[in-house]
C-alpha positions in Angstrom: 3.3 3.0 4.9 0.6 2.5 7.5 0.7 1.4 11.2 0.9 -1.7 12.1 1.9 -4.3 14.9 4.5 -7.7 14.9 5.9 -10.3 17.3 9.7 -10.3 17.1 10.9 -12.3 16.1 7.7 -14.1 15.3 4.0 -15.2 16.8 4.7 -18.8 16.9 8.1 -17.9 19.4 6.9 -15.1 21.3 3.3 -16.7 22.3 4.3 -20.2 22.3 2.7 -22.0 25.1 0.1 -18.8 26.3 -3.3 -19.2 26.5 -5.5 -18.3 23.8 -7.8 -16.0 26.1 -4.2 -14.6 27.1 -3.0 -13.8 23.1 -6.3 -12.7 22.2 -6.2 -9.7 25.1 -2.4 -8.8 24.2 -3.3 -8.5 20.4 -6.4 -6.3 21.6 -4.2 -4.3 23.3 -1.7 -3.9 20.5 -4.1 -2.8 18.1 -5.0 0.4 20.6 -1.2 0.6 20.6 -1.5 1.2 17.1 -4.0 3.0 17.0 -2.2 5.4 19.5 0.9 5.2 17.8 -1.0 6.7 14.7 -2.1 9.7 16.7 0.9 10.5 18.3 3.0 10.4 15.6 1.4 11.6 12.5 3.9 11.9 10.4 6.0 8.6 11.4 8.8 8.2 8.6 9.5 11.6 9.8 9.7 11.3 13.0 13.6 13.1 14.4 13.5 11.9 17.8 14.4 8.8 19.9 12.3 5.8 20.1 10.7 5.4 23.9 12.6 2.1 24.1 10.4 -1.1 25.5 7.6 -1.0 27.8 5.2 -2.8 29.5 2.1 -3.4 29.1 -0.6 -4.9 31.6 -3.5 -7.4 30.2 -6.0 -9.3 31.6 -4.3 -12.5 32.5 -0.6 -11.4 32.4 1.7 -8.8 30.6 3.5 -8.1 27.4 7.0 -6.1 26.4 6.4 -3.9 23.7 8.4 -0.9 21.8 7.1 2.4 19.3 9.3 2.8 16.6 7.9 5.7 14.8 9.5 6.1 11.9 9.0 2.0 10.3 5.5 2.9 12.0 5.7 -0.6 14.0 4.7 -1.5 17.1 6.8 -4.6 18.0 5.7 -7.4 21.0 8.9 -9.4 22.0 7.9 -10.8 24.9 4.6 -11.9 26.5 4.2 -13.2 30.5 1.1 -15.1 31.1 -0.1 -14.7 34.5 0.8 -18.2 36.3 -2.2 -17.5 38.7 -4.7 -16.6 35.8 
């Protein structure tokens, strides 16, 4: 299994309605998620402890709630908040 990232419960749901600019800067920052992820947990099917449960995540243009779950080795985006003002 490799790292990877999803919308939950899918792309068309979560970003309806955002701005392409907007998506385009929270998928950036999911793939450096990722690629964290990967460092931090090496061994990811593995992994013993508790997941970090969700988090924030600040973008240009807005935010997005995200969540680690090391051991499917998945970085899920359930929400994302387009700045109003952007």
């Amino acid at each position: 299994m490799t790292w990877q990232w999803e919308y939950v419960p899918d792309g068309g749901t979560v970003a309806a309605g955002a701005p392409p600019e907007f998506i385009a800067e929270v998928e950036k920052m999911a793939d450096e998620l990722v690629r964290g992820a990967e460092t931090l947990y090496l061994h990811g099917p593995g992994y013993q402890g508790l997941d970090e449960g969700a988090k924030h995540a600040f973008v240009a243009g807005g935010f997005f709630v995200y969540m680690v779950t090391p051991r499917s080795e998945l970085v899920t985006i359930w929400q994302i908040t387009p700045d109003p003002l952007s």
